[in-house]
Residue, then its C-alpha position, 0 to 999 in steps of 0.5 A: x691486433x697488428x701486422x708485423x713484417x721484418x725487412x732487412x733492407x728497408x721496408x718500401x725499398x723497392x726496385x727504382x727503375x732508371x729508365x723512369x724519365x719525367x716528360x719522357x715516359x712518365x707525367x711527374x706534376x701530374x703524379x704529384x697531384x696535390x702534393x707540394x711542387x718538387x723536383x723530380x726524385x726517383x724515391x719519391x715516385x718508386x718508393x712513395x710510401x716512405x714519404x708523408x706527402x704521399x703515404x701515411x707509412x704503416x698506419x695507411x697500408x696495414x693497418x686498414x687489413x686489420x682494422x676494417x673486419x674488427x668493423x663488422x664486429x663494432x658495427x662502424x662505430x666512429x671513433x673518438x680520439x687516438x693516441x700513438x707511440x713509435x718511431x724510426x728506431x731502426x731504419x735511419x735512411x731517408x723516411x720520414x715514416x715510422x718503422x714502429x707504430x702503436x695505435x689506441x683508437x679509443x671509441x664512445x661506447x667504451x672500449x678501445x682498439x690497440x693497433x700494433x706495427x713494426x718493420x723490424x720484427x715479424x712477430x706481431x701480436x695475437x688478433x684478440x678482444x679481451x672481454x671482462x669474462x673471457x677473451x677472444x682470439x681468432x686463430x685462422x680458418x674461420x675459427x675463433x677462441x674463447x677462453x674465460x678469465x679466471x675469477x669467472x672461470x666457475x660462470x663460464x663452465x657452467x654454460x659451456x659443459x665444464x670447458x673453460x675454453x670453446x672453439x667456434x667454427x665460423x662460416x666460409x666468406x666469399x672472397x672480397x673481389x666475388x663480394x664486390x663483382x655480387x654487389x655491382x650484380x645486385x646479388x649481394x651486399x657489399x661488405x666493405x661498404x662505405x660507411x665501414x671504409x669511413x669508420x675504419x680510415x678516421x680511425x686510422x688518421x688519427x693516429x698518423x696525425x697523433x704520432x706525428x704531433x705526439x699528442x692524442x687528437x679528437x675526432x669532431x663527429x659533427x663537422x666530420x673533421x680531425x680536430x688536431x688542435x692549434x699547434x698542427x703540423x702543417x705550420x701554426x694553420x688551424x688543425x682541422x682536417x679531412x681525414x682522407x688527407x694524411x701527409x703535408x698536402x691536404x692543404x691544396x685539396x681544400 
């Protein structure tokens, strides 16, 4: 799966406002938060998701979309480790995010989730679980595709009336917000929970910090930490992290 978007000028290039001014109408240290210390800069603050202080870049704003229904499907599975390709092929300005990224999050019961970004080509790739039979796309409006491979072509139309493809209508879901407003009124479950919120972010963490170490890092289900390895990013300190910390700051929140 992947979300894909194609933004001559620069993904994240928003508007900056001139008339921002620290002590005047804006708090920059408290914005900072836990990020390091730094004079003001207006990218920074408008333009925030360019920079690994603030933002894990396309892997923590996109991919969670595509990530957190696949949960449903893989009842919040844990990840186990994650590898990543790409980089800043096109856009060579200040970023220190990728404009392309591919993620594979590989998961103990034996399979693997195939992450695709880039901000250069809208593209993309098809919603899909392949299967060792048959595949299975989703193709919108709550429907889905199953189409068999072919050496079990001959099994899957015999269960299925000679067709060698289906098409499954799905149910209408309430929207995420009645979902959420349901849940605090007690009248529903609440779909993305915590624990899918959990499965889904590590998952991604590992890959922003696989990119950015180009090499694949584990995920440690027992203490609840990225095992990033010694050589880490973050100047030779050991590479354990939360993954709730993506960029160069988590070490303040310690």
């Amino acid at each position: 799966t992947g979300y894909s978007r194609n933004n001559p000028n620069g993904e994240w290039n928003w508007t900056i406002d001139d008339d921002a001014k620290p002590g005047v109408n804006l708090d920059w240290d408290k914005w900072l938060g836990y990020a390091p210390k730094i004079p003001w800069d207006p990218d920074r603050y408008f333009r925030f998701r360019k920079y690994y202080d603030y933002s894990g870049g396309i892997a923590t704003d996109l991919f969670y979309h595509k990530l957190a229904p696949f949960m449903i499907v893989f009842e919040d599975e844990m990840p186990m480790r994650a590898s990543a390709g790409g980089g800043k092929f096109i856009f060579k300005d200040d970023r220190e995010v990728p404009d392309t990224s591919f993620n594979v999050i590989d998961y103990p019961s034996g399979h693997s989730i195939v992450l695709h970004s880039s901000m250069c080509n809208s593209m993309g790739v098809p919603d899909r679980i392949h299967g060792q039979k048959a595949n299975l796309d989703i193709i919108g409006d709550n429907k889905i595709r199953i189409r068999a491979e072919k050496p079990f072509m001959e099994e899957f139309k015999d269960k299925h009336d000679g067709q060698e493809e289906i098409i499954i209508q799905g149910e209408d879901r309430p929207d995420h917000r009645k979902n959420f407003l349901d849940a605090v009124r007690g009248l529903d479950w609440l779909h993305l929970d915590s624990k899918r919120g959990y499965a889904t972010q590590v998952g991604i963490s590992l890959g922003v910090y696989a990119l950015r170490q180009g090499k694949s890092v584990a995920w440690d289900e027992t203490k609840g930490v990225i095992d990033a390895g010694p050589d880490d990013f973050h100047g030779g300190v050991a590479g354990k992290f939360p993954p709730s910390f993506l960029g160069n700051s988590w070490k303040g929140a310690a």
